[in-house]
C-alpha positions as CSV (number, residue, x, y, z in Angstrom):
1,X,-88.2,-9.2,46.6
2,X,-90.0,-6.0,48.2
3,X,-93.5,-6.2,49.7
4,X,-95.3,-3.1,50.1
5,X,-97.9,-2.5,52.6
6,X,-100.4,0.4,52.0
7,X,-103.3,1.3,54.7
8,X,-105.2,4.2,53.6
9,X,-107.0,6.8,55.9
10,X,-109.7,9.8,54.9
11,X,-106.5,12.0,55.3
12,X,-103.6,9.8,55.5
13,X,-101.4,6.7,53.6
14,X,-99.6,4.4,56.1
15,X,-96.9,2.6,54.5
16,X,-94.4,-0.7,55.5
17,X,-91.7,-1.6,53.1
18,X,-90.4,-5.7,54.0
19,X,-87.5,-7.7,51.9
20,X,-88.3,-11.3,51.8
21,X,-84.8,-13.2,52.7
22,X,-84.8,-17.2,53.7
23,X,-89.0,-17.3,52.8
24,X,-89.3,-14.6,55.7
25,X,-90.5,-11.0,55.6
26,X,-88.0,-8.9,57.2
27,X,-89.0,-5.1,57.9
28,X,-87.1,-2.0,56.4
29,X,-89.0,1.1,56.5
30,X,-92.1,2.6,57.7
31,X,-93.7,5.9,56.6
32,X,-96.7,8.3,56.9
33,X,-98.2,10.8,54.2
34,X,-100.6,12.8,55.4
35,X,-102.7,14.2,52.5
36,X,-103.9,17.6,54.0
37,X,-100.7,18.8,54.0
38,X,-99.2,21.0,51.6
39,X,-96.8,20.4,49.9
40,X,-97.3,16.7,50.5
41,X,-94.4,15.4,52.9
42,X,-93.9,11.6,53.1
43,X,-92.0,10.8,56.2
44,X,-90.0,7.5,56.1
45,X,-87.5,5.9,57.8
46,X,-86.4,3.6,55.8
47,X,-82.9,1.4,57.4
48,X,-83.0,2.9,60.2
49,X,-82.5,6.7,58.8
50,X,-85.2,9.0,58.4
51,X,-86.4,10.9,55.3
52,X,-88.7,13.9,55.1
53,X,-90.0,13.4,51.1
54,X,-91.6,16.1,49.5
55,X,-94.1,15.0,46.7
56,X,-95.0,17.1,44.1
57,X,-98.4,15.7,43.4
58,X,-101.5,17.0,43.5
59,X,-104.4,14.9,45.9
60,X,-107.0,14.0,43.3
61,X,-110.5,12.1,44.0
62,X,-108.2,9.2,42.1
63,X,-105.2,9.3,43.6
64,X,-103.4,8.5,40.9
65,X,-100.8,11.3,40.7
66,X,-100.1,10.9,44.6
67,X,-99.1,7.4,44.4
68,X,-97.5,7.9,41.4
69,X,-95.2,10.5,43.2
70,X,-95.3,7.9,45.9
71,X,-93.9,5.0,44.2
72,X,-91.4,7.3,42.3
73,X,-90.0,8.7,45.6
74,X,-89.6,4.7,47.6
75,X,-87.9,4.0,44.3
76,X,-85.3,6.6,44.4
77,X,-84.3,5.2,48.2
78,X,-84.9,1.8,47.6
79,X,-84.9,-1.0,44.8
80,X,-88.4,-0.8,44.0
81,X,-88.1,-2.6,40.7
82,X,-88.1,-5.9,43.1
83,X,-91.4,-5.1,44.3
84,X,-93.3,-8.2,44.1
85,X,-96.9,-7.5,45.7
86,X,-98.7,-4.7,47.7
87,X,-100.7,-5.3,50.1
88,X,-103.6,-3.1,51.6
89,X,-105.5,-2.8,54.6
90,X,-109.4,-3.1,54.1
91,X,-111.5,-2.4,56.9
92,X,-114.9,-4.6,55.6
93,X,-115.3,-7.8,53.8
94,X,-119.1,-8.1,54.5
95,X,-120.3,-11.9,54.2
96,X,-118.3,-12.4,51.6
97,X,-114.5,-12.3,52.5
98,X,-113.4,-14.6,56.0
99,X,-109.8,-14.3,55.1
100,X,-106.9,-12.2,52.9
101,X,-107.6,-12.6,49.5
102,X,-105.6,-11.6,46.0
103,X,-106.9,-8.9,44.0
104,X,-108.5,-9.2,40.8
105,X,-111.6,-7.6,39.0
106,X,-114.0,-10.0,40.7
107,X,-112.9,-9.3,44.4
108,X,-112.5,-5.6,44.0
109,X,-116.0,-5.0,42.7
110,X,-116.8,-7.0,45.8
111,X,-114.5,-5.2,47.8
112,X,-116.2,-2.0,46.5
113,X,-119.9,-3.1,46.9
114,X,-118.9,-3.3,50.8
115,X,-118.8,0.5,50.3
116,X,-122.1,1.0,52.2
117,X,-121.3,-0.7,55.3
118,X,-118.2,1.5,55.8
119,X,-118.4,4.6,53.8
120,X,-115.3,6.4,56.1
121,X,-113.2,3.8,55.8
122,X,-113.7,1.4,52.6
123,X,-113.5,4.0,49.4
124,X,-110.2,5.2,50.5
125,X,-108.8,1.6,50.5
126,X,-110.7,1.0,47.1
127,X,-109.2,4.0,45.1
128,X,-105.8,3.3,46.6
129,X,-106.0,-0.4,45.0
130,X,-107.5,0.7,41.8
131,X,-104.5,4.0,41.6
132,X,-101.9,1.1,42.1
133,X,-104.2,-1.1,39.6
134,X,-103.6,1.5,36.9
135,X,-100.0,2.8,38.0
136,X,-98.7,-1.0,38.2
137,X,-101.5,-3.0,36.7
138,X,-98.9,-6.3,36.7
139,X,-98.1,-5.9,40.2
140,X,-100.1,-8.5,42.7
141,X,-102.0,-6.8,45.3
142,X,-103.9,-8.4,48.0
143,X,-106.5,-7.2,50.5
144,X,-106.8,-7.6,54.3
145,X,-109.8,-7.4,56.3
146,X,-110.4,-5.6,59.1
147,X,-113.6,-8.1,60.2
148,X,-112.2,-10.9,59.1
149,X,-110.6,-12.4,62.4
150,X,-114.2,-12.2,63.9
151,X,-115.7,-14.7,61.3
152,X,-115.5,-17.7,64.5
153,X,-118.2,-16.1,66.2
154,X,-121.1,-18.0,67.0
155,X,-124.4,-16.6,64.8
156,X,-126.0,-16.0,68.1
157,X,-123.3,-13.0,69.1
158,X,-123.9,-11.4,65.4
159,X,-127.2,-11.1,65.8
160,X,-129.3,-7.8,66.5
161,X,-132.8,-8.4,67.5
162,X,-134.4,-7.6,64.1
163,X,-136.3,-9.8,61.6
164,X,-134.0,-12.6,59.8
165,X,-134.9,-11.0,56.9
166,X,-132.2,-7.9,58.1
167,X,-129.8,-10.7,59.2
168,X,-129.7,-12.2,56.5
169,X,-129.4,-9.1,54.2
170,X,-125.8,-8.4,56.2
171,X,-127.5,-6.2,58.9
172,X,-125.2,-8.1,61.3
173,X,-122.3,-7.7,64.2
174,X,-118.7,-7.7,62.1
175,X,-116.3,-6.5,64.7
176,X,-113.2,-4.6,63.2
177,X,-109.8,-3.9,64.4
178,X,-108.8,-7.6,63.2
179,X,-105.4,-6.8,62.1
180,X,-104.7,-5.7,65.1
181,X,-106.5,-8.5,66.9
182,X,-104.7,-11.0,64.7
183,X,-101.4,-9.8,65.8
184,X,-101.7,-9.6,69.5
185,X,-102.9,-13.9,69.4
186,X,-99.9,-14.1,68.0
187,X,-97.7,-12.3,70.0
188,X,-99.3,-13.2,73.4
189,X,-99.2,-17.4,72.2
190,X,-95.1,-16.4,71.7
191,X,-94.8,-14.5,75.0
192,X,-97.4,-15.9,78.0
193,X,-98.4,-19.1,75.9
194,X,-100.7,-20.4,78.6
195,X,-102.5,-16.9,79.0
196,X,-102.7,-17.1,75.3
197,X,-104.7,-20.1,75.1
198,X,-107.5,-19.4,77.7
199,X,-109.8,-16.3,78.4
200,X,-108.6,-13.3,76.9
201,X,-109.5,-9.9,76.5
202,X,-108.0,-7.4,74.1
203,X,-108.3,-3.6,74.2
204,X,-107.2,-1.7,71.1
205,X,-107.4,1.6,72.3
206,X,-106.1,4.7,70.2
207,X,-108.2,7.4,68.3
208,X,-110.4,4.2,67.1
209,X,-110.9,1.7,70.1
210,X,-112.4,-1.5,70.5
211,X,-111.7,-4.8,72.7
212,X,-112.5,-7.8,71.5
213,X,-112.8,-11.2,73.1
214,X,-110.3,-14.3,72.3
215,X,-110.8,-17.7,73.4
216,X,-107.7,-19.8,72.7
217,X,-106.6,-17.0,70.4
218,X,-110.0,-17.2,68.3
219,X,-112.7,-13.9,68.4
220,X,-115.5,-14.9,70.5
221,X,-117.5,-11.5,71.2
222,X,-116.1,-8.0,70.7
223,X,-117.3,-4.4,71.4
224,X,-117.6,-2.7,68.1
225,X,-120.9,-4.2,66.1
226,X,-122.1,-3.5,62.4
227,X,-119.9,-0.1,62.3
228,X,-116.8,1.3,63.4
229,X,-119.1,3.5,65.4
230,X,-120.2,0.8,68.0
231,X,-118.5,-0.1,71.8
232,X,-116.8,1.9,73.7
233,X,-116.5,5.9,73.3
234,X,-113.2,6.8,70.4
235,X,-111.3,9.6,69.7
236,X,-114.3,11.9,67.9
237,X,-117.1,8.6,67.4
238,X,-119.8,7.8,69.9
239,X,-119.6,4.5,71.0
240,X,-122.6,2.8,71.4
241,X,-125.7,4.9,71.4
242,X,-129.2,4.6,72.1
243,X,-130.7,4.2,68.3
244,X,-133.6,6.6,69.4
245,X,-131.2,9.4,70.1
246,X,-130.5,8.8,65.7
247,X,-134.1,8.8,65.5
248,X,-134.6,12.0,67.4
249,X,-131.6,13.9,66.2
250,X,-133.1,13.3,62.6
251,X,-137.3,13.3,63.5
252,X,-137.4,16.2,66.1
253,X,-134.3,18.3,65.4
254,X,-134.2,18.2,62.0
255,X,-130.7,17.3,61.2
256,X,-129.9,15.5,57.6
257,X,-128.6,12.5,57.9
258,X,-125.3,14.2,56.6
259,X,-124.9,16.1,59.8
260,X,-126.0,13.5,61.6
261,X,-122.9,11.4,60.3
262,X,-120.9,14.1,60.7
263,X,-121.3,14.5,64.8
264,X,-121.1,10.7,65.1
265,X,-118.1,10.2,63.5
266,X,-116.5,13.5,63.9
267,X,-117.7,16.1,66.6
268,X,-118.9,13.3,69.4
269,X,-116.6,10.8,71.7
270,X,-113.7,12.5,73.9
271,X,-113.9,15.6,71.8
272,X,-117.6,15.7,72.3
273,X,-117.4,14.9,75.8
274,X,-114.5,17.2,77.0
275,X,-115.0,20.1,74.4
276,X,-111.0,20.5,74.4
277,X,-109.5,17.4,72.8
278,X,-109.4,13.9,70.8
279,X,-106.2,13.9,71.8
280,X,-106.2,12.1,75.8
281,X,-102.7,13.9,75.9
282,X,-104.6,17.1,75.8
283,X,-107.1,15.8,78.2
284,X,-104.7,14.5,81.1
285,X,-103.1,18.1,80.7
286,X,-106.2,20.3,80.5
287,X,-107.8,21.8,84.3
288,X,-110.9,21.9,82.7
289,X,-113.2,18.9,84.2
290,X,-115.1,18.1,81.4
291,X,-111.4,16.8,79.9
292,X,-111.0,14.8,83.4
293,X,-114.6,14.1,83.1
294,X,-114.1,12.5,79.2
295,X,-111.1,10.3,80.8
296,X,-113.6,9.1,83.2
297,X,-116.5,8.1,81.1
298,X,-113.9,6.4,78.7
299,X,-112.3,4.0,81.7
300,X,-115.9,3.7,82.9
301,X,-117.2,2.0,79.4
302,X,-113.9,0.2,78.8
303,X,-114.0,-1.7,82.2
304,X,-117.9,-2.3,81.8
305,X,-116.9,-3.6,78.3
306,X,-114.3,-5.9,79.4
307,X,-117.1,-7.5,81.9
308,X,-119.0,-8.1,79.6
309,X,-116.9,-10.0,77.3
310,X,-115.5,-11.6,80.1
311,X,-119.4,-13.1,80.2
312,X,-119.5,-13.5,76.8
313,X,-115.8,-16.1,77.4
314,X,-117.4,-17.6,80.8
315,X,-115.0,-16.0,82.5
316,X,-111.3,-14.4,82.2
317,X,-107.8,-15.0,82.6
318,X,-105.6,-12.0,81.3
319,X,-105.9,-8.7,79.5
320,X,-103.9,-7.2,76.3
321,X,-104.1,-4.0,76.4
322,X,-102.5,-1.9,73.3
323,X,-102.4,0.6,70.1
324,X,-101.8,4.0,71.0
325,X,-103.7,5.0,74.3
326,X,-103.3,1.0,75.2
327,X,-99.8,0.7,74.8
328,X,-98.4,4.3,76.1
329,X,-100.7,5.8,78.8
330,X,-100.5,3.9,81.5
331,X,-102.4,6.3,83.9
332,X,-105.9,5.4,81.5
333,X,-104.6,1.8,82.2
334,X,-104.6,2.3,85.6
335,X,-108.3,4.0,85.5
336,X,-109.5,0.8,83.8
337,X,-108.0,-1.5,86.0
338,X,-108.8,0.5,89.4
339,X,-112.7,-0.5,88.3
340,X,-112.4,-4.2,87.0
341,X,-110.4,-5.1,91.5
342,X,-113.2,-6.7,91.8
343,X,-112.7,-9.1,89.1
344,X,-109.1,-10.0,91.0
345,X,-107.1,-7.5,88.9
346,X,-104.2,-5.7,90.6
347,X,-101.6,-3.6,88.5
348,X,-97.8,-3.5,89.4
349,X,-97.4,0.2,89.6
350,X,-93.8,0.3,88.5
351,X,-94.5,-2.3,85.8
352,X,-97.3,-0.1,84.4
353,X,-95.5,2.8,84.7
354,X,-92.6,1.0,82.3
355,X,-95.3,-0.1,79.9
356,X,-94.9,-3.8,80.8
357,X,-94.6,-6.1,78.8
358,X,-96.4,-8.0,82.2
359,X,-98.5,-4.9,84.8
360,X,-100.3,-6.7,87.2
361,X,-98.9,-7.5,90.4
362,X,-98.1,-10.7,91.6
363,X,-101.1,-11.9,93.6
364,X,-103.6,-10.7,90.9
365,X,-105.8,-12.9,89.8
366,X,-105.8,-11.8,86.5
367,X,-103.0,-11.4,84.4
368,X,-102.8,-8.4,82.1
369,X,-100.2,-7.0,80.0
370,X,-98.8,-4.3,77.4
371,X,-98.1,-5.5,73.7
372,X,-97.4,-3.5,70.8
373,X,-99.3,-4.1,67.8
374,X,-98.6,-4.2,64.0
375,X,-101.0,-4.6,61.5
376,X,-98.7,-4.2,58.8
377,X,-96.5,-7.4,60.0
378,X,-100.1,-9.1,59.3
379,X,-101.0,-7.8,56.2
380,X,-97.3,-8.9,54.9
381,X,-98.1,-12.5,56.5
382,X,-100.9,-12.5,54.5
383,X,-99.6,-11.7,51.3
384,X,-96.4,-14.2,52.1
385,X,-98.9,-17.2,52.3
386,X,-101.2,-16.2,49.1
387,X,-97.6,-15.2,47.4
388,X,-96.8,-19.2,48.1
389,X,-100.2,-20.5,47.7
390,X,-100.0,-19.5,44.0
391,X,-96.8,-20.3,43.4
């Protein structure tokens, strides 16, 4: 049997392809179809080899035609008739969803009711599932949250300072990146068990960043709030800002709330900051200060993060730092780290240079490492254990 992983972008479709041998999912392809393209090119590799796929599809609001081609395209390399679930990536499940769930007509209106709470992020995932629904409508599919590995923390960290009446109506602290954050408990319990069940912080730094703190491998606190917007500065998104700057930008300057959106999500963070790049590749190669400048601020509000989930944990006892920027630039690493000495952490040059898996030196007090991420082995855990729960 095939399980399929789908994790779908405002441009993009991220794709994982798993046999299940022995009651274990074992991986045999990865691929990437970026919808702006054209034609549409889905790059796989798929046993090792890879495949540049041109799909002759056009991108509709439904989808349908794309995954269509999609489908058609895995088939033709692999034995897709065994496909026995997909699984997507869905980045809110509001109050309603604390853990993977299968997909029916009940939990996708659900799903899609979320809509509001992540309007970037939530209606891709929902018209991928309903394009499947309607290519494959006997097919399982399950859904994966995003927020759901931050359900243990306590109702004091959710709160905002607003009437209970907001509270209660879901105006509340989530925390995303879960997938991610769900893997790295795992893989830090299997590598520095000890670490692993103590004070831990996690940075998930790529184009979208958070950290997120982990007490015995359970969320306790993390940076990003009621939207991906929140915490620490991203690739193009703000980080936490000063609601009164929203209130200004729309009261004195007369922006619509559309272009508003728009410079939050899309024109502010590194790009904002350095005018040259999202990209910190461009940045650590650019003369131009305001790139070195952008670097700065993001180190700056990434250590300052870290202390204060280290507060929230009553302390700290290792970092995890990975994704993108986390796992492969160990220079940004190093800027972090240089400002959190005075917390007792010391990097191993040569280690950090190597990517780890262990960076800090031998006297640190803190122990911090470099571990790769995969939020696609997670969603195919979770549709493994609601495969056998209904068995």
């Amino acid at each position: 049997m095939l399980l399929l992983t789908l994790n779908a972008g405002s441009s993009s479709i991220k794709l994982a392809l798993y046999e299940v041998r022995d009651q274990a999912a074992h991986e045999v392809g990865r691929g990437a179809l970026d919808l702006h393209r054209t034609p549409l090119v889905l790059r796989l590799q798929l046993h090792g080899e890879a495949h540049a796929l041109t799909l002759n599809a056009p991108v509709t609001e439904s989808l349908h035609e794309v995954t269509d081609a999609l489908l058609a395209e895995l088939e033709s390399h692999h034995a897709l008739g065994e496909l026995g679930a997909v699984g997507h990536r869905v980045v809110h499940g509001g109050l309603h969803f604390h853990g993977p769930v299968a997909i029916d007509a009940t939990t996708l209106d659900a799903i899609e009711a979320l809509t509001p709470l992540a309007p970037l992020h939530q209606a891709h995932s929902v018209r991928l599932i309903r394009a499947v629904q309607a290519l494959r409508p006997d097919l399982p599919q399950t859904a994966s949250f995003d927020t759901a590995f931050h359900g243990t923390q306590a109702d004091a960290v959710r709160r905002f300072a607003l009437p209970e009446h907001w509270h209660n109506a879901g105006v509340r602290r989530y925390g995303f990146h879960g997938l991610s954050y769900a893997y790295i408990a795992r893989a830090l319990a299997a590598f520095a068990p000890a670490d692993a069940s103590g004070r831990v912080v996690a940075l998930h730094l790529g184009s979208g960043a958070s950290l997120c703190a982990m007490l015995d491998g359970r969320s306790v606190d993390s940076s990003m709030g009621f939207s991906t917007l929140d915490g620490v500065p991203m690739g193009t998104r703000c980080g936490a800002l000063d609601a009164g700057v929203v209130l200004h930008l729309l009261q004195a300057q007369g922006l619509t709330v559309q272009q508003v959106e728009d410079l939050l999500y899309h024109r502010s963070g590194l790009l904002g900051l350095s005018g040259v790049s999202a990209d910190v590749r461009d940045l650590h190669a650019s003369p131009a200060p305001a790139a070195r400048e952008a670097l700065t601020i993001f180190a700056m509000r990434c250590a300052g993060e870290v202390a204060r989930l280290a507060a929230s944990l009553g302390g700290l006892d290792a970092l995890v730092f990975t994704a993108g920027i986390g796992e492969h630039d160990a220079a940004l690493r190093a800027m972090i780290a240089e400002r959190l000495t005075w917390m007792g952490l010391t990097l191993d040059d040569a280690a950090n240079q190597r990517h780890g898996p262990c960076i800090s030196s031998r006297d640190s007090r803190l122990r911090a490492y470099v571990l790769a991420t995969d939020e696609e082995r997670t969603i195919v855990d979770d549709m493994l254990h609601l495969l056998e729960a209904s068995a």
